[in-house]
N, C-alpha and C positions, 0 to 999 in steps of 0.2 A: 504494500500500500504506500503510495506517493504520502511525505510530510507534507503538511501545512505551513503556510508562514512562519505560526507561531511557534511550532512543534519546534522547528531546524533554532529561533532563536532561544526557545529554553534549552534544548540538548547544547548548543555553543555555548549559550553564557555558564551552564554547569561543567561542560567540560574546560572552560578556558578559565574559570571562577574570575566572571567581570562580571559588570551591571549590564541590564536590563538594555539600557541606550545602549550600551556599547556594540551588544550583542546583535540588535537592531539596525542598528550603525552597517555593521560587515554583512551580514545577510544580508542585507537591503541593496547593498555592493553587489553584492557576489551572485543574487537572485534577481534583477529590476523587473523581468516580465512578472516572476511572482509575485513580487511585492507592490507594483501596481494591482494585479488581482484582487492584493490584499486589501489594497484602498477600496479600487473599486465597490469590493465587497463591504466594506465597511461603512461606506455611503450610501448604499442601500439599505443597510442595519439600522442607521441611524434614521431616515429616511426626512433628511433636512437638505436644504440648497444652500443653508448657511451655516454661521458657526455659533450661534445664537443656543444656547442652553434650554430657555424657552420656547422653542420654535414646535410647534407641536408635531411629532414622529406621525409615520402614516401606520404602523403599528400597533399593537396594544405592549401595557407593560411588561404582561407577562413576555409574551412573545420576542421581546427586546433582551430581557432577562435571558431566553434561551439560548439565541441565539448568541448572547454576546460570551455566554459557559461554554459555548462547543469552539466558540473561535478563540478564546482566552484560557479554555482548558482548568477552567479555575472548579472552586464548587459552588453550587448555588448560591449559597448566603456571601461570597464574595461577588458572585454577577447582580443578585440583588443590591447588596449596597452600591457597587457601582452605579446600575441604573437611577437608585433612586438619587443617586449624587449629583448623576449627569443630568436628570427631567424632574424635579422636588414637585412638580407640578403633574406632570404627569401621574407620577408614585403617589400624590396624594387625592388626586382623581381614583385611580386603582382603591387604594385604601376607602376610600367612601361610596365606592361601587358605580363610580361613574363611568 
C-alpha cells in the first residue's frame, strides 16, 4: 500500500528524531506532486476559499473531525479538538444540534 503524505512525514521525523516542520520541510522537497495532492486534498477538507476561521465548511462537524483523523493519523479526541479549535462556531452549532 502507497504512504500518505503524512504517513512518509511521521516515519522521517521519527526516524531522523526532528520536528514536525522539519520533517514536512524535506518530504514536501523530495515529494511536490504528492504534496500538492496533499493540499489539494486538504482544501476540500476544509471546504473554504479563504483562510478565515469563520468561514462556514460545506461539511458537517462531525464529518470534518473524520476526515481530518484519517489524514493526520491522530485519535479522535485529538481531531476533535483540533476541529473544534479551527470552526468554535461550527463545534458549537454541532454541540446545540444545529
Amino acid at each position: 500500500m502507497k504512504q500518505t503524505f503524512m504517513q512518509m512525514v511521521k516515519d522521517y521525523q521519527k526516524s531522523k528524531d526532528c520536528t514536525r516542520t522539519e520533517a514536512l520541510s524535506v518530504i514536501a522537497m523530495e515529494n511536490p506532486d504528492l504534496h500538492e495532492a496533499f493540499i489539494q486534498e486538504n482544501n476540500k477538507l476544509e471546504g473554504t476559499t479563504g483562510n478565515s476561521h469563520e468561514e462556514k465548511p460545506k461539511h458537517t462537524f462531525m464529518e470534518i473531525v473524520d476526515d481530518y483523523q484519517k489524514i493526520e493519523g491522530c485519535t479522535r479526541t485529538e481531531a476533535l479538538k483540533a476541529i473544534a479549535k479551527k470552526w468554535p462556531g461550527l463545534h458549537a452549532a454541532y454541540i446545540e444540534g444545529k
